[in-house]
C-alpha positions in Angstrom: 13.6 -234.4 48.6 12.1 -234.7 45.1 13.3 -237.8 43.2 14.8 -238.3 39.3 11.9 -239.6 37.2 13.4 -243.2 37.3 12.6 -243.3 40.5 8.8 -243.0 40.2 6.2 -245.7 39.9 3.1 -244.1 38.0 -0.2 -244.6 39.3 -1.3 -245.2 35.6 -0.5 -249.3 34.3 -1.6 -248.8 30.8 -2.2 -245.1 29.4 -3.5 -246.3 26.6 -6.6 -247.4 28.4 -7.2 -243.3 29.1 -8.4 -242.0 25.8 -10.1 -244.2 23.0 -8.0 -243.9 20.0 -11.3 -243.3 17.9 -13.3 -241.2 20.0 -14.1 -237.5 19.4 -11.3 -236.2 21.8 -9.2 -238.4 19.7 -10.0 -237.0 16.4 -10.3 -233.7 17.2 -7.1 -233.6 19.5 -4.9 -236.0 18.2 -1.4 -234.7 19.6 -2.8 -234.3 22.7 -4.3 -237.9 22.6 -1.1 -239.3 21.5 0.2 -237.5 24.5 -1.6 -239.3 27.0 -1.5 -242.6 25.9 2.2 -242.0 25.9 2.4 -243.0 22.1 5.7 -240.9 21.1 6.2 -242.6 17.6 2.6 -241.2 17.1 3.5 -238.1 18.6 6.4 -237.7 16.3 4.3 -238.4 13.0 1.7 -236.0 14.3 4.2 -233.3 14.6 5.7 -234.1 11.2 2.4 -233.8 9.3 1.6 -231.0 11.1 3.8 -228.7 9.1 1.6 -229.4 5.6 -1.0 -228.1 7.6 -3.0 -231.3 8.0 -5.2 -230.2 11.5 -5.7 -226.9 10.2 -9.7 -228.4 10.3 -9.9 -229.4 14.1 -8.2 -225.5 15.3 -11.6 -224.1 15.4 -12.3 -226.6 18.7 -10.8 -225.6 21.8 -8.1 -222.3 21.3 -4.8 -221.5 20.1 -2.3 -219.9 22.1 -0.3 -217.6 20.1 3.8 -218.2 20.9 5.9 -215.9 21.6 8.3 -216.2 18.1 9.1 -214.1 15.5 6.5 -214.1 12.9 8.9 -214.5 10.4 8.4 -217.7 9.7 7.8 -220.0 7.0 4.1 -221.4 6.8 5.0 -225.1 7.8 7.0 -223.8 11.2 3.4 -221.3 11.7 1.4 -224.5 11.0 4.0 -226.4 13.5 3.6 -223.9 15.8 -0.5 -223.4 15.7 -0.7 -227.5 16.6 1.8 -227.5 19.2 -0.1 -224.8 21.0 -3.5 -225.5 20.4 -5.5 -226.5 23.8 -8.3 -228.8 24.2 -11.7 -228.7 25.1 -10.6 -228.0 28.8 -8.0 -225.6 27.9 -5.0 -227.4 27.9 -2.1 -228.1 25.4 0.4 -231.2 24.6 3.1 -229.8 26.3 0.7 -229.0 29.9 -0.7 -232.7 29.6 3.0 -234.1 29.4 4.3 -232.5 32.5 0.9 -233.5 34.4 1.3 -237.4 33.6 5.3 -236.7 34.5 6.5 -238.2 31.1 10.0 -236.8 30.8 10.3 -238.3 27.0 7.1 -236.9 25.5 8.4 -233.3 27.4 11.1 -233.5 25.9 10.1 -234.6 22.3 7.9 -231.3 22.5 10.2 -229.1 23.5 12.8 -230.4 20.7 9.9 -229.7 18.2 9.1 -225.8 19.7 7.0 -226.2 22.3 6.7 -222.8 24.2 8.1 -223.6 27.7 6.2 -220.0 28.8 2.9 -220.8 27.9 -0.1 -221.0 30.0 -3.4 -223.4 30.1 -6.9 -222.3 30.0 -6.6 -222.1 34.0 -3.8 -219.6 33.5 -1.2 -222.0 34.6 1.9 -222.2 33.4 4.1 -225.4 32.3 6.6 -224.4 35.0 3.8 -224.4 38.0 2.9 -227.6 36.1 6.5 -229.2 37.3 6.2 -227.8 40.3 2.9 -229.5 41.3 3.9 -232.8 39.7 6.8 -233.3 42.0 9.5 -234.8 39.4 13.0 -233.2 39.4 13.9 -234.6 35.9 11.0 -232.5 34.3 11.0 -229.3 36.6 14.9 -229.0 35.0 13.9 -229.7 31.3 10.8 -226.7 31.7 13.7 -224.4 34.1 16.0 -224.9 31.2 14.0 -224.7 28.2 12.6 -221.3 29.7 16.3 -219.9 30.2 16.7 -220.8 26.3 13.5 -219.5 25.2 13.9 -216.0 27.8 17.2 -214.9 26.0 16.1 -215.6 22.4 12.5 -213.6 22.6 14.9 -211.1 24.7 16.9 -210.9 21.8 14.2 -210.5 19.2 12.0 -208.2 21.2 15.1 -205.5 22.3 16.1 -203.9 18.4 12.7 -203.0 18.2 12.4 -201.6 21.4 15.5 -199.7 20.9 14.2 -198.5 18.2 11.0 -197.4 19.5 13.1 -195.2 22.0 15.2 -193.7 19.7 12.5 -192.1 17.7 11.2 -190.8 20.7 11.6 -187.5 22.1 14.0 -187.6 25.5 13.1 -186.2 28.7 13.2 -186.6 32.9 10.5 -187.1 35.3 9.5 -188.4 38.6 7.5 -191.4 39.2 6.0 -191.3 43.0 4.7 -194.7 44.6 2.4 -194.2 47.6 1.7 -197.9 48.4 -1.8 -198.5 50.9 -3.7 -200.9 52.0 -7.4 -201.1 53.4 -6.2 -203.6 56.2 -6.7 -201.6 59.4 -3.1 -201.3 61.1 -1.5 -202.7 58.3 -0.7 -199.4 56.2 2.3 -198.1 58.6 4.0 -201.2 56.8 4.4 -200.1 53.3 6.2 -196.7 52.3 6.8 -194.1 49.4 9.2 -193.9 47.3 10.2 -191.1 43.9 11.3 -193.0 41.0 13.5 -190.3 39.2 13.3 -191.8 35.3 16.0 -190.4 32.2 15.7 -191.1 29.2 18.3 -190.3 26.0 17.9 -191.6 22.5 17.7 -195.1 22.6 18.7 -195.3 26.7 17.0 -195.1 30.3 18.1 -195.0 33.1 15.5 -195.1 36.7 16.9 -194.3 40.0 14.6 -195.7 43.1 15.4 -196.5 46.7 13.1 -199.5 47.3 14.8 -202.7 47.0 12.3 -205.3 48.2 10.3 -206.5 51.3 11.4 -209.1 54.0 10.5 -210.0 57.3 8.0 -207.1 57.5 10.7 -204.6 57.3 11.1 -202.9 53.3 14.7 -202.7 52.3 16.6 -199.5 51.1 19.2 -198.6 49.1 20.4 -196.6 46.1 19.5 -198.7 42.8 19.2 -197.6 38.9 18.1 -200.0 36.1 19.7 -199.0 33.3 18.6 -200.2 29.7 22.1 -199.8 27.8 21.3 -198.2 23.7 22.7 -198.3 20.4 25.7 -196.1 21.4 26.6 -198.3 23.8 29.2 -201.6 23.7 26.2 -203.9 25.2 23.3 -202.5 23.2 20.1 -203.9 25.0 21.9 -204.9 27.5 20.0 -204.4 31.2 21.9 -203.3 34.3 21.2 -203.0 38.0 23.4 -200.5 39.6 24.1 -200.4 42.9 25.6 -196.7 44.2 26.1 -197.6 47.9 28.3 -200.6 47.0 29.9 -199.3 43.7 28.6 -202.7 41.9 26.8 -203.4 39.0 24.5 -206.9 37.9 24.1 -207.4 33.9 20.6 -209.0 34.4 19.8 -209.7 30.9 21.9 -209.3 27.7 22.1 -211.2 24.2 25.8 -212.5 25.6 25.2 -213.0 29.3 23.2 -216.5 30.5 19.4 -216.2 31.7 19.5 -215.3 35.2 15.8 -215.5 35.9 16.4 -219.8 36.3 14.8 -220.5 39.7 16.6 -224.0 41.3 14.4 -227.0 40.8 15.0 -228.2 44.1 14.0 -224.7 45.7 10.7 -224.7 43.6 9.6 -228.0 44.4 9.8 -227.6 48.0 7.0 -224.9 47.7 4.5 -225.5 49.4 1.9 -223.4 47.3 2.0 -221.3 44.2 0.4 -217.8 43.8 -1.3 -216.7 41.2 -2.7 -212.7 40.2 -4.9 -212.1 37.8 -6.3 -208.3 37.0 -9.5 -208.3 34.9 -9.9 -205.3 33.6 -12.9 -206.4 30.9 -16.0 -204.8 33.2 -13.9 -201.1 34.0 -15.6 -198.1 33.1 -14.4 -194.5 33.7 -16.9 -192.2 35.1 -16.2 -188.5 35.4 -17.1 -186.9 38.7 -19.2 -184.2 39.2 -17.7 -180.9 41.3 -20.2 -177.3 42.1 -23.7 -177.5 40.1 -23.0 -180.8 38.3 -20.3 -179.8 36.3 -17.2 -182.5 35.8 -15.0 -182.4 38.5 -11.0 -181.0 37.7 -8.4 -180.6 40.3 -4.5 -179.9 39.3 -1.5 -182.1 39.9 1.7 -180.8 40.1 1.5 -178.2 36.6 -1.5 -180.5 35.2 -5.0 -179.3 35.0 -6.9 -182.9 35.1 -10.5 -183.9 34.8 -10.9 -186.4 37.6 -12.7 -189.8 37.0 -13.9 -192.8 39.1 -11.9 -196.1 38.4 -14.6 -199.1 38.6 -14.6 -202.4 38.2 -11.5 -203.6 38.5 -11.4 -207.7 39.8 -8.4 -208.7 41.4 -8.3 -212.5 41.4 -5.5 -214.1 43.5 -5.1 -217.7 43.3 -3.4 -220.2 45.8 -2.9 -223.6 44.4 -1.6 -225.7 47.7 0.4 -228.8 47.7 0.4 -231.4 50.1 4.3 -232.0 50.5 3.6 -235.3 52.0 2.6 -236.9 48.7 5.6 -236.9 47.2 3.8 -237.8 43.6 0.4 -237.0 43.5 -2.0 -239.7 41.0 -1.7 -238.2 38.1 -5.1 -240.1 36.4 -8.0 -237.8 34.3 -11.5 -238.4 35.1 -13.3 -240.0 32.2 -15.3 -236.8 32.2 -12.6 -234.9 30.6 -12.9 -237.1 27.3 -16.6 -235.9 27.1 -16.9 -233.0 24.7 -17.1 -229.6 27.2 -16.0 -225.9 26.9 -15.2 -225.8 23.4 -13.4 -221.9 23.7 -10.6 -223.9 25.5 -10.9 -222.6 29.2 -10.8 -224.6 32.1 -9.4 -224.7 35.5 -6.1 -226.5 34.4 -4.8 -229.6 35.7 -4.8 -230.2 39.1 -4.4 -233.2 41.6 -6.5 -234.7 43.9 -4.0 -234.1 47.0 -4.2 -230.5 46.0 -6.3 -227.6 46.8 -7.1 -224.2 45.4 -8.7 -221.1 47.0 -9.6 -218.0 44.8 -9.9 -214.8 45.9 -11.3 -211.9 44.2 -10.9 -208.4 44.9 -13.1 -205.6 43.5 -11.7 -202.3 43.7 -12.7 -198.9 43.0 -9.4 -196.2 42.1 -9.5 -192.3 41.3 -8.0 -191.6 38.0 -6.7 -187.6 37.0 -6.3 -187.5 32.9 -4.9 -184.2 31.3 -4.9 -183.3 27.7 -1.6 -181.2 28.2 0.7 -183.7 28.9 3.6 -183.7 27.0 4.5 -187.2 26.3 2.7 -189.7 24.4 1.0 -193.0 26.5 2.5 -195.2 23.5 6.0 -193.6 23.8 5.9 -194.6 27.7 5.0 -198.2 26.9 8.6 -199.6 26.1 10.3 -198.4 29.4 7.7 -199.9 31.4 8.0 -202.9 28.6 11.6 -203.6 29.8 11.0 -202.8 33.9 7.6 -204.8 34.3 8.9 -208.9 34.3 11.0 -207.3 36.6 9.0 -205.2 39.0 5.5 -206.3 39.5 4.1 -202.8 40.3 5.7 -201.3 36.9 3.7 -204.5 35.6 0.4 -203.4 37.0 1.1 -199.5 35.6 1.6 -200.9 32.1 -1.1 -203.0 32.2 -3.7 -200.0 33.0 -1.9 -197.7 30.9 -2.6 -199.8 28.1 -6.2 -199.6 28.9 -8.5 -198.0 26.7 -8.1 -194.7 28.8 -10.8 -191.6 28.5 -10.8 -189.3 25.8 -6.8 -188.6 24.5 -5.0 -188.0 27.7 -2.2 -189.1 29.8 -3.3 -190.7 33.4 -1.0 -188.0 35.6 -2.1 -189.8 38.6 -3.8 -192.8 39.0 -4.6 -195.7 41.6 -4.1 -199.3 40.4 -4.2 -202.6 42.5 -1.6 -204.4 42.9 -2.8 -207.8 45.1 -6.0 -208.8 47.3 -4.7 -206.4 49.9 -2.6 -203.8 48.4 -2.9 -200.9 45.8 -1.0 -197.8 44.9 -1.5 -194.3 43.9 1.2 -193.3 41.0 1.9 -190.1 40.2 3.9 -188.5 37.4 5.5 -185.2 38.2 8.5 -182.8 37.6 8.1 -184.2 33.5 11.1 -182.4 31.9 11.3 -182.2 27.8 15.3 -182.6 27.9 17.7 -184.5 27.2 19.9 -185.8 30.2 23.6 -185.9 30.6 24.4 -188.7 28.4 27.2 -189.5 31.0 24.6 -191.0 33.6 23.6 -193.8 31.3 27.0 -195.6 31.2 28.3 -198.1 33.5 30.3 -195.7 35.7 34.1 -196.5 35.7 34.5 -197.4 39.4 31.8 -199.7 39.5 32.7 -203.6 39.6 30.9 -206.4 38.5 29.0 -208.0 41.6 25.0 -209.3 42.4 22.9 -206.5 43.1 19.7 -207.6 45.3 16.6 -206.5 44.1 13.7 -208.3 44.9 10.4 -206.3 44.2 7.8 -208.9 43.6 4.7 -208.1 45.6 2.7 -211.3 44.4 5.2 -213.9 45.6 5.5 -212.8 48.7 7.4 -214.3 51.2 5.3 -217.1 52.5 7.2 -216.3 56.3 6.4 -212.4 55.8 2.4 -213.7 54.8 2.6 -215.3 58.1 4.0 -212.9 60.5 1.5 -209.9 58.5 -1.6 -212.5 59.6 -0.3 -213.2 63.0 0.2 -209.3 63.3 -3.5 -209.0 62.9 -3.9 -211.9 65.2 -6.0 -213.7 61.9 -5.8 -214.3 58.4 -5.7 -210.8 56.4 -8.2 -212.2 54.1 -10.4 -213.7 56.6 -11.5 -210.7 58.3 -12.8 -209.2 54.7 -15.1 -212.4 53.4 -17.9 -209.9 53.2 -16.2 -208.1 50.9 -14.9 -210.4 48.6 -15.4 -213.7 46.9 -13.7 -216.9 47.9 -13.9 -220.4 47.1 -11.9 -223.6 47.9 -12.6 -226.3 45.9 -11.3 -230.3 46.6 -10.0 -230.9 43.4 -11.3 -234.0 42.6 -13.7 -231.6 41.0 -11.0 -229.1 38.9 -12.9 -228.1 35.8 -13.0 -224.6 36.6 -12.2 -221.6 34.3 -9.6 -219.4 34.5 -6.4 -217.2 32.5 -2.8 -213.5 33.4 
């Protein structure tokens, strides 16, 4: 059972003896060196002098993460913001380095002063995988809270525009169909169809599906709608899960309702690893096929004439981060390596601890895309649905990402095949599209409907770790075993962790 921070003896005696006050790392990092040496009256003049834009010089080594904030801001709250965020030479900032050495005052000193709570490290870790990893039940609540904070107010800042986006618009109805595969031999029997019927009207939407999630190898059913609540409504922005069998409906997110994304710190400390996908999309390139006598190839989907194209170079790159549950804190000590200047664009493979172990996986993939010039709906006018539905849904996550691609030639994608983990992909089709405007009495909260929990569960990266095993011992081996010749792995002891690394 993890313990309260008062309850753990720190490998480290003196963390001033870490980082030399003087050195380069020092002087070029000095929020981050005030950090580890667990100096907080430094840390809080640092902050302070921040805002007259004092370090503005030493930004140009290592990286700045931009925070999710409003822009709006006055320049000595940018300034603020710029140093808390800005990683070292190995890719990671203040607030990362505070969680690693598990010290619950400097956490929360940063967090008081803006810290982003959602921000990732050059390894693509975020501060909450942080907590996990570092065992301590004091700081895995500060990050869990300070992300429930920080969810509702960029919720509340991000949905006028997006209702506004919506509104201007034109409405209309369509079908979304999901074919989900997989190139595991016996495995694709497992995972279905489904026809996600999606409204829109002004500044509403409304999608109707019938998978609900995935557990114990069996995918559950039922009859579910999100619904994104507009200006008419009493809850503008509000988001709703309804659930038509049971006559119940879930407020998910809303400026007046709590956060209800807060995982329990107990239930993520107990995990015994943490997943991580990755889709790098920077080597893709769209090359038109050739039909009869070399000409490009076009075949027609549903009332679309489309060019077809070939989908390549797409890498997939799942990472598995495993914890040994048996060390209840793991050392927490840096190598004196990571005070020597390194990468200076502020990548790295994070911050990980010798008890721990990471295996990356990466999956190339080749998908057939089907563009049309006749489409009638713009890409960008698609983007702020699929804005609201993808933290929710990882496969709406996947769409939008590709669909923000820099597609060929001034088309809509009518049907296209994205991956969506090391061992499954999907083909998404748009059909039935519908220039109307739908009956503005199906995007209301109906009457009859109480207020209840809707379960909804449709996260295909963190699976299940149970529904991993049973799919392995179904193929009597590991499901990425039996393809090492086809893709890329590599476990690493991490005594050596400088590795590189983003989502």
């Amino acid at each position: 059972m993890p313990k309260k921070n008062s309850e753990i003896l720190h490998n480290i005696t003196d963390p001033s003896q870490l980082v030399n006050p003087k050195s380069e790392y020092a002087h070029l990092f000095p929020l981050h060196s005030a950090v580890i040496r667990r100096d907080l009256a430094s840390v809080e003049r640092l902050l302070k002098e921040s805002k007259r834009g004092t370090f503005q010089g030493t930004w140009k080594t290592g990286s700045q993460e931009t925070m999710r904030k409003n822009r709006n801001v006055s320049k000595e709250q940018e300034y603020l913001e710029a140093f808390l965020s800005h990683r070292d030479w190995h890719g990671n900032p203040a607030l990362h380095l505070a969680v690693h050495f598990r010290y619950p005052e400097m956490v929360t000193a940063l967090l008081k002063h803006g810290a982003d709570p959602m921000s990732r490290n050059g390894g693509g870790y975020s501060v909450v995988q942080e907590a996990i990893c570092s065992g301590d039940m004091d700081i895995a609540e500060q990050i869990s809270d300070a992300i429930a904070v920080e969810a509702m107010q960029e919720y509340s800042k991000r949905m006028p525009a997006i209702l506004d986006q919506l509104k201007k618009s034109p409405d209309f109805s369509c079908n979304l169909k999901w074919e989900f595969k997989t190139w595991v031999p016996l495995l694709s029997r497992l995972f279905p169809h489904d026809t996600y019927r999606i409204l829109k009207n002004g500044s509403s939407f409304r999608i109707d599906f019938t998978l609900t999630g995935f557990h114990s190898l069996k995918w559950k059913r039922g009859e579910v709608s999100f619904l994104l609540l507009g200006h008419d409504s009493k809850m503008p922005g509000a988001l709703v899960l309804l659930d038509h069998q049971k006559k119940i409906f879930d407020v998910i997110e809303s400026d007046e309702k709590p956060y209800k994304g807060k995982k329990d710190p107990k239930e993520l400390l107990n995990l015994p690893k943490i997943h991580r996908a990755n889709l790098k999309t920077d080597d893709i390139k769209f090359t038109p096929l050739k039909g009869w006598f070399g000409r490009d190839k076009t075949e027609k989907v549903g009332d679309f004439d489309c060019k077809v194209y070939e989908a390549s170079g797409f890498d997939l790159v799942m990472i598995k981060r495993a914890r040994n549950l048996e060390v209840e804190f793991p050392p927490s000590d840096l190598p004196s390596s990571y005070f020597e200047e390194g990468l200076k664009e502020g990548k790295g493979k994070g911050l990980v601890y010798p008890t721990e172990t990471v295996k990356t996986t990466h999956k190339h993939f080749k998908g057939t895309l089907h563009m049309t010039d006749s489409f009638p709906y713009n890409k960008k006018d698609m983007l702020p649905i699929l804005e609201v539905v993808a933290p929710r849904a990882k496969h709406f996550e996947r769409l939008k990402e590709f669909i923000q691609l820099k597609l060929p030639e001034d088309s809509f994608p009518v049907r296209t095949e994205i991956p969506l983990f090391t061992a499954l992909a999907a083909t998404v089709t748009f059909l039935d599209f519908e220039m109307e405007t739908p009956d503005k009495d199906l995007f209301v909260i109906p009457s009859d409907f109480t207020e209840g929990r809707v379960e909804f569960d449709f996260d295909f990266v963190k699976k299940d770790e149970n529904d991993e095993k049973k799919v392995n011992d179904a193929l009597n081996g590991k499901l990425e075993d039996d393809y090492e010749e086809e893709e890329e792995d590599e476990e690493t002891e991490l005594e050596k962790h400088e590795e590189d690394g983003s989502e």
